[in-house]
N, C-alpha and C positions, 0 to 999 in steps of 0.2 A: 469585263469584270462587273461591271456597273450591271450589264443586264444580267448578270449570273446573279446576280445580291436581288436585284428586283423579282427574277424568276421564282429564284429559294423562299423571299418574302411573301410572291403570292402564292407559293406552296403549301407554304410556312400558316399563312393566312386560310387558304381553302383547309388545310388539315383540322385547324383549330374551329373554320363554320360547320364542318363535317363533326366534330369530335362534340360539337355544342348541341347541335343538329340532333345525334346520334342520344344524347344526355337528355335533352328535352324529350324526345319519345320516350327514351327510358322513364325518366319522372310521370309523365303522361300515362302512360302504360301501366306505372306504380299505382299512383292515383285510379285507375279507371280499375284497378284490383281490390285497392281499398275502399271505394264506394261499393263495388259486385260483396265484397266480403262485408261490407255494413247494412246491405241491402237485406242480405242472407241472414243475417241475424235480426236484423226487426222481422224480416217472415217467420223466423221460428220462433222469437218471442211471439208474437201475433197469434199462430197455430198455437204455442201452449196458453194463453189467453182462451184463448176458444177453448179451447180443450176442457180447461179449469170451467168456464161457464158450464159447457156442454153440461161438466159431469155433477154440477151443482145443481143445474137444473132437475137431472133424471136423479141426485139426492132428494131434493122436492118433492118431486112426484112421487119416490117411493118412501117419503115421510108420509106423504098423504095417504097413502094405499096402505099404507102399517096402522095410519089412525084411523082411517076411514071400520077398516077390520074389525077394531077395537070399540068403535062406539058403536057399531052394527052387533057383536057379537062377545057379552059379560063376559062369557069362559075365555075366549082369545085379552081381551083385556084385563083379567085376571095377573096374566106374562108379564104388561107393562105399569100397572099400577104399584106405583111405589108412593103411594099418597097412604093416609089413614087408615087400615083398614076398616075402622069404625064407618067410614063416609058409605056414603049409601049409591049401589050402580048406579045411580040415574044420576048421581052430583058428580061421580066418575067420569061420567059421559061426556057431561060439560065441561069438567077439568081437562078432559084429552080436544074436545073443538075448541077451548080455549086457548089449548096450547098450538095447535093448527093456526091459529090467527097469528098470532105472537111469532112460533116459527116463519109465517107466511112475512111478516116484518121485518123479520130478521133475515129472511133470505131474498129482501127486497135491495134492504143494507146492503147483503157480502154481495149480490151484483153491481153496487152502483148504482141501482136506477132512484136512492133515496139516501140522502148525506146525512149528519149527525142530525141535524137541524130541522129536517124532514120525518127521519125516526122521531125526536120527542114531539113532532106535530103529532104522528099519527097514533105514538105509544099513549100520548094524551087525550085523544080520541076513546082509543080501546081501553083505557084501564079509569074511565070518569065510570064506564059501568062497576056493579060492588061486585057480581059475580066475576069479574076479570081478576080483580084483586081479591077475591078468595081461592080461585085459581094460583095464583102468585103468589100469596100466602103459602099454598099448603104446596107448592114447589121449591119453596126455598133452600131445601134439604139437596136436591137436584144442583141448583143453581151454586154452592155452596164448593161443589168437587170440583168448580170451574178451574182452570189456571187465571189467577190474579188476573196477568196481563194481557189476556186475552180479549177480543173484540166483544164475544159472550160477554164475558163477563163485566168489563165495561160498560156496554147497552143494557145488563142486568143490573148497576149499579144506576145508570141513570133514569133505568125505570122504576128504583128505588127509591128515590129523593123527586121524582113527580108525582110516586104514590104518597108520600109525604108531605106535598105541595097539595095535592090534590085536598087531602086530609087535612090539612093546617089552613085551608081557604075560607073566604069568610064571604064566600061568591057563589051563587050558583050557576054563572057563568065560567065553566070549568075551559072553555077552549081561550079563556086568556091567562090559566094558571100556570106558574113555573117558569122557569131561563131559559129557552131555546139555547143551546148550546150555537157561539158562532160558526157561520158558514164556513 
């Protein structure tokens, strides 16, 4: 009886390292599907990353090739001037490379490669010239249909109140005027 109670115990025992045994792969198993399936989804995050780059990029370029057109060619700029008509093609001209710059800024921003902080370096750069800010000026009609809370519109705001800094300075040392917004 004694070895029958002992036998059953180590039965009893193998059954329960088997059943533990059998559980731990299973969790293992679990595990090694939810990192494969965590894996899987930062690749496809990552790919539409890219993606979104990619097609901001070739946005770029064919901003450029629309403005390029346009200062090359008054009747083609015609289409896109939504400025004064009173303004004269050639201040046209510069209103659309002006905005080329600005865009080129602002699509430096939605990549990332320039944080809030770096925008008003460079927006203060670009807008100490006066023809930038009569560019800006005679766009604000544009800038105006933005949604509020939109990044546009925001970076149009804070190149708002550096033209304003700009203007209120009592320096001619304009690359120390205005708040850099914090990093």
């Amino acid at each position: 009886m004694t070895t029958w109670k002992s036998t059953a115990a180590s039965l009893g025992s193998a059954a329960a390292g088997l059943m533990l045994a059998t559980t731990g792969t299973m969790l293992a198993a679990r595990r090694w599907r939810l990192e494969a399936e965590r894996l899987q989804v930062r690749r496809l995050r990552l790919e539409e990353l890219a993606s979104r780059r990619s097609a901001l990029a070739h946005q770029q370029r064919m901003h450029w090739e629309l403005l390029s057109r346009a200062i090359d060619d008054p009747s083609l700029a015609a289409v896109i001037a939504t400025y004064d008509p009173d303004i004269p093609a050639e201040r046209r001209r510069q209103y659309f490379y002006a905005n080329a710059w600005y865009i080129n800024l602002y699509h430096l921003y939605r990549a990332g490669i320039v944080d809030d902080k770096a925008f008003h370096g460079h927006a203060r750069e670009l807008f100490q010239n006066p023809l930038m800010r009569e560019y800006w000026e005679a766009s604000k009609g544009q800038r105006a249909t933005l949604k509020h809370s939109s990044d546009e519109a925001r970076l149009g705001r804070m190149v708002d109140g550096l033209i304003k800094d700009l203007d209120e300075a009592d320096t001619d040392e304009w690359w120390v005027v205005g708040n850099p917004p914090p990093a």
